[in-house]
N, C-alpha and C positions, 0 to 999 in steps of 0.2 A: 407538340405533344404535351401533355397534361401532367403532372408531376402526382404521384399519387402521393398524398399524406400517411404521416403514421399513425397508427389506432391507436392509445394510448389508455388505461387505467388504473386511477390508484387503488391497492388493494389491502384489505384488512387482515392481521395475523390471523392463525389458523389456532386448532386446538393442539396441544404436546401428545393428547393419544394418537390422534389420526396421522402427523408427523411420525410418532415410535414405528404404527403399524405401518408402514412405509418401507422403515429397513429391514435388513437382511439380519436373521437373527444372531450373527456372529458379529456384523458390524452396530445393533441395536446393544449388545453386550460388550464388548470393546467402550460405546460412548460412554454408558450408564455407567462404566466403572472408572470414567476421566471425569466426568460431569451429573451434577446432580439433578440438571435438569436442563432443558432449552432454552436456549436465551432467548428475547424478544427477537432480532434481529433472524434465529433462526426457526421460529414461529413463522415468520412471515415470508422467509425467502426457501426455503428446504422444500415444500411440497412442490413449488410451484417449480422451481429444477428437475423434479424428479416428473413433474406434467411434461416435461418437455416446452416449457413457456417460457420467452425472451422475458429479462426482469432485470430492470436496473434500482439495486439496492443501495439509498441514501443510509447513512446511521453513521453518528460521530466514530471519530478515534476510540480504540478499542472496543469496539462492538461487534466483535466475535464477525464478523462480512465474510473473510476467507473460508473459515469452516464450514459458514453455511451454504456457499459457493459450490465449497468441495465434496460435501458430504452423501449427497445425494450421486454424485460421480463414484465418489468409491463404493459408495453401495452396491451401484451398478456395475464397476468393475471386479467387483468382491463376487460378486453376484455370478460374472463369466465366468471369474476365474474356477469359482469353484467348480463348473459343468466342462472345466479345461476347453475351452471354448475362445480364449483369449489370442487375436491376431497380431501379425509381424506388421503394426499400424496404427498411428496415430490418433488415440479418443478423443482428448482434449487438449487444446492449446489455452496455455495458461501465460498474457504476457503484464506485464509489470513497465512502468516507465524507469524503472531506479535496480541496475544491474542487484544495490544491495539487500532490495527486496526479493530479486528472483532467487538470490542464494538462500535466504531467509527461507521461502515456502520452499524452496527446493528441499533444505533440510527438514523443516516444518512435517514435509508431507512425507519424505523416507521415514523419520521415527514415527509418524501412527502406521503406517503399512507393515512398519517394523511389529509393531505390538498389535496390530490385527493379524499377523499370521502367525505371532507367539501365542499369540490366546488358539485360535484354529489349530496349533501342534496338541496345546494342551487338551483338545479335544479331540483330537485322531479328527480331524475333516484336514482333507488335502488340497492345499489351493495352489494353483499357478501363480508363477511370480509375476507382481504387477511393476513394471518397469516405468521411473522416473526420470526423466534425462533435462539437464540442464544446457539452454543455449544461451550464450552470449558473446560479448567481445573477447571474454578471457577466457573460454574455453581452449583448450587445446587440439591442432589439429589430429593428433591421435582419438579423443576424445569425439570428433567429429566423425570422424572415417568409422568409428564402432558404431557410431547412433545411426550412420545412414547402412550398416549390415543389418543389426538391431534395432529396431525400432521402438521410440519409447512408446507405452500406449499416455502418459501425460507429459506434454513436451511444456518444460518454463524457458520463457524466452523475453527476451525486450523489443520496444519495435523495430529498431534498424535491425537486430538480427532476425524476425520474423521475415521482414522486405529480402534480406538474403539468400534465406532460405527458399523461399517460394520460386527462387532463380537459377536454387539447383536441380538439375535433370535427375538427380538418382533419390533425391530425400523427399524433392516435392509429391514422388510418385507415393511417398506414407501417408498423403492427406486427400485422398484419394475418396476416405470415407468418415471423416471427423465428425464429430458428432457434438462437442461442446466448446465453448470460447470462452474464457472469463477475462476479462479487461480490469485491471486493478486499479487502483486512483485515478480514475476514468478522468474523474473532475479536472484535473493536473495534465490533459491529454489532450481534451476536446476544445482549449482555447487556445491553441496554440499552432503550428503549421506540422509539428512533430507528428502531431494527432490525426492531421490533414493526412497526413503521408499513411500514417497508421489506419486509415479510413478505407482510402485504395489497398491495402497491404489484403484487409478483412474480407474487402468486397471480390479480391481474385483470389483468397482463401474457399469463400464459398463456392468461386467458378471450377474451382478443382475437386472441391468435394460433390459427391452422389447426390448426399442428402442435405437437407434445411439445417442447417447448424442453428443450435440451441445457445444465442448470445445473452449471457449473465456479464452486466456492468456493476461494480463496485465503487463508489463513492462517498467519501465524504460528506460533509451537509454543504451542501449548493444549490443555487436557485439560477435559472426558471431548470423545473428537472425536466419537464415535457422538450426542451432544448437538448440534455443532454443523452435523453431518451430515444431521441430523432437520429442525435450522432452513432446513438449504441447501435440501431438496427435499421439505420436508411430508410428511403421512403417506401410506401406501401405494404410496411410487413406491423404488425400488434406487436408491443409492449407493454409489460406489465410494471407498474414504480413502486415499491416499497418506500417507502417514509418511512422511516424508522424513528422516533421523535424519542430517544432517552434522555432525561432530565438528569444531567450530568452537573454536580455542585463546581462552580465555579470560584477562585478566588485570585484576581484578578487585581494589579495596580501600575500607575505607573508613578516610575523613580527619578528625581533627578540627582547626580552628585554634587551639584550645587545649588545655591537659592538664587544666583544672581547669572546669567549668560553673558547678559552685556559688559558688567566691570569682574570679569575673571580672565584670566590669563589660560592660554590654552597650555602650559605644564601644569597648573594648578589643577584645573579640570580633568586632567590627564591620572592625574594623582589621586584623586578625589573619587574617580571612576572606578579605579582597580582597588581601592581601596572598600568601596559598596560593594562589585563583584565578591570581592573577600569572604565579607561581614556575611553575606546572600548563602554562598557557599558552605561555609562553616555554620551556618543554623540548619543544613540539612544535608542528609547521607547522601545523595547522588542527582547531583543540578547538571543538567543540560542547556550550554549556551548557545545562542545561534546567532551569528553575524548573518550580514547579507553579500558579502563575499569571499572567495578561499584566501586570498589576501590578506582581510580582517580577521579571516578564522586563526591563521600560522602567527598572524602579531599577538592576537590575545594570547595564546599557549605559551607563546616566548614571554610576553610582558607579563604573564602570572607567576610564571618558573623563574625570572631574573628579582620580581618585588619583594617575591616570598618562596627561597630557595627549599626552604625545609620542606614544606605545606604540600607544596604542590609535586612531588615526584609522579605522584599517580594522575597523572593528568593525559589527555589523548585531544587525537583532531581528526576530524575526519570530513571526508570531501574528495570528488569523484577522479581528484588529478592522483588522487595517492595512488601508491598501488595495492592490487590486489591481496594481496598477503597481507598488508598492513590493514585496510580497511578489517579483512575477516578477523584481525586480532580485535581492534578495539572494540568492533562489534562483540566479540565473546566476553570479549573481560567486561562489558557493559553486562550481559546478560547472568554474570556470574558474580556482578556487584563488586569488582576488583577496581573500579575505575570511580575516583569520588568526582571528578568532574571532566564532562567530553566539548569539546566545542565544534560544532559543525556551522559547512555553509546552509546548504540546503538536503544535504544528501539522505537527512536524518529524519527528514519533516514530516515523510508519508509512513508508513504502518509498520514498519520494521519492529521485531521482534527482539525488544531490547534489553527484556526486564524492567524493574518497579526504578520509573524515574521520581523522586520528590519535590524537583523545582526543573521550572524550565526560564530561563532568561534570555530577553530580548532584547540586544544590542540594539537599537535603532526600529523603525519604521519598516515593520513587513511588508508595507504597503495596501494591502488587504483585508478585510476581516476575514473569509475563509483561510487564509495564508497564515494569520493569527491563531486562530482557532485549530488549523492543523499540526501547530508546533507546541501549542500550549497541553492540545490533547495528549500529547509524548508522555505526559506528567498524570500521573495516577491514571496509566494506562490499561487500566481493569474494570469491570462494570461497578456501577455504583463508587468510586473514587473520585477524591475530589481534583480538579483541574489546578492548578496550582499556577500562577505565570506573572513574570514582574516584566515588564516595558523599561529598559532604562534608557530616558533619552540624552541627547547632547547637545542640542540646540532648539533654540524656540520655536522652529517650524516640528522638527521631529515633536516634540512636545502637544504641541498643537493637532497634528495627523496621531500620535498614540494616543492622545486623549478622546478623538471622536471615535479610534477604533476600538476603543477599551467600551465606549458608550453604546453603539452598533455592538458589538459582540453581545454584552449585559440583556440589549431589548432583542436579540437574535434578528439583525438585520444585515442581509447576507448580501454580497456583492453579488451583481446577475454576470452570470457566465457569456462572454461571445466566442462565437465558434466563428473564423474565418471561414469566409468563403471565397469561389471563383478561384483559388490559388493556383496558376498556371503554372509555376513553376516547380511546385510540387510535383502537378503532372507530367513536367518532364520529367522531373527525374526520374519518375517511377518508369514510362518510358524508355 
């Protein structure tokens, strides 16, 4: 049997009126009074959600993706709520690779519901409460046993908790009738075996639901996207790609703490390192470093606290062994500018809501340009802001690999995505 292909097109932004007249005029006034106008990114992806069109949206770090993911959703919820019309049942599953992002939009998306149905009091219109429920590892089983009485109508989840859930007999019966998907840092998903698994999780998502689920992928800039387009919506169903191309100023170098590799001594270099970190940090309000492993994350934060005991009290780590309570700290104090410098492994590199970083440093070889450009994006995390990001290496291969990725980033030449295939043993598990 014949494998049907996907239909695939790229499409052009839309106009900002035909987008306005779109919403509901409680949530069209709610926006206009956060936002003074639509971003490109939701130019191009808002109508085509609210068409009920599969669309996977490219556009760098910070480029508003989530919002415009979402926004057509709460319209439509806003929409029910207000004809009190709203079911004990799951609208949209919203999942995330990075538990710390799910908490992020989970909170993200309580405070605008929060202030679209303060604005609705102050207008006498009566809306039904639009219920938001977060699933993951760390939820609680109290926490669980409410959401499967209750059901959220927006469920944030990661993928092993979504594969979970689709396995129990009492909650899987709320997806019954789902109507939207959004897949977050797709890019970070689809080359991988996690993503694999996350493929089958989507594909018995739809065999329980009624109707055609309306899949919105989220990405970062990645190439070939008609690859990653294939992964969002399987064979034989249209997709629509958004390219999102914003010319984001970049400023870009890489560092070394020595001139020589071959006749330096590894305490010299050791010393020399933490001593550049320093210098880097202290010429700007709030620098984010990223090792490439939790190991190297917990040495830096100790090696910066022991060099320079005064400096650094405000200092944090973060990475996905910690626990929960601790990550939700750093992350605030990050967003509230309490923290002059964070060091993560990787936990921190996709879209998380962190507030205004002004340098992002790179321990070593990310290995990737999109990997590169995902953690450099962290840094002047607003439209129109410049990228800001230092490379520092420590030996001459690193040296060498930072320098062509600094090159490739400059001419925007992106590493092509592969998606596994045939993976049998994924299939068992799911199984």
């Amino acid at each position: 049997m014949e494998e049907k292909q996907i239909e695939y097109k790229y499409i052009e932004a839309r106009k900002s009126k035909d987008v306005a007249e779109s919403l509901d005029p409680l949530v069209k006034e709610w926006f206009f009074s956060k936002f003074k106008d639509f971003s490109l990114t939701q130019l191009y992806g808002v109508l085509n959600v609210f068409e009920r069109k599969n669309i996977l949206i490219s556009a760098p770090t910070g480029g508003t993706k989530t919002l415009t993911a979402f926004l057509s959703i709460l319209n439509y919820l806003v929409s029910i709520a207000k004809r009190n019309e709203l079911e004990n049942r799951v609208y949209t599953v919203y999942v995330s690779p990075l538990k710390a992002l799910t908490n992020d939009i989970f909170f993200n998306l309580i405070k605008k519901l929060q202030e679209i149905f303060e604005l609705a009091e102050k207008k006498g219109i009566k809306l039904q409460k639009i219920e938001v429920g977060l699933r993951t590892g760390d939820t609680t089983t109290q926490e669980r046993v409410k959401m499967a009485k209750k059901s959220p109508h927006i469920l944030v989840t990661t993928p092993e908790s979504i594969a979970i859930i689709l396995n129990s007999p009492k909650f899987s019966e709320k997806f019954n009738l789902v109507e939207f998907l959004i897949i977050d840092e797709i890019h970070s998903l689809a080359e991988n075996k996690r993503g694999v698994h996350l493929s089958l999780s989507i594909e018995r998502l739809q065999e329980m639901s009624k109707i055609e689920i309306t899949r919105i992928g989220l990405s970062a800039t990645v190439a070939p996207l008609e690859k990653v387009a294939n992964y969002l919506v399987g064979s034989g169903r249209e997709c629509r790609i958004a390219n999102v191309e914003m010319i984001k100023k970049l400023d870009l170098q890489v560092l070394s703490p020595v001139s020589d590799f071959l006749n330096t001594t590894t305490g010299e270099l050791n010393k020399n390192l933490y001593e550049l970190i320093d210098k880097l940090v202290e010429e700007n309000k709030t620098t984010l470093i990223f090792t490439n492993t939790r190991s190297a994350t917990e040495r830096v934060v100790n090696n910066l606290k022991e060099k320079f005991p005064k400096y650094y009290e405000n200092i944090g780590a973060h990475h996905s062994s910690l626990s929960k309570e601790h990550r939700f700290q750093i992350e605030d104090a990050l967003r509230q500018g309490k923290l002059k410098v964070v060091v993560s492994s990787t936990s921190l590199e996709l879209g998380i809501d962190i507030g205004f970083i002004d340098l992002v440093i790179l321990l070593g070889s990310p290995k990737s340009v999109s990997r590169a450009m995902q953690r450099i994006g962290r840094a002047g995390h607003q439209l129109h802001e410049t990228a800001k990001g230092r490379f520092i290496v420590q030996d001459k291969d690193d040296l060498i690999e930072c320098s062509i990725i600094l090159k490739n980033a400059k001419e925007k030449k992106i590493d092509r995505v592969h998606i596994p295939e045939n993976c049998l043993d994924v299939l068992a598990q799911q199984i």
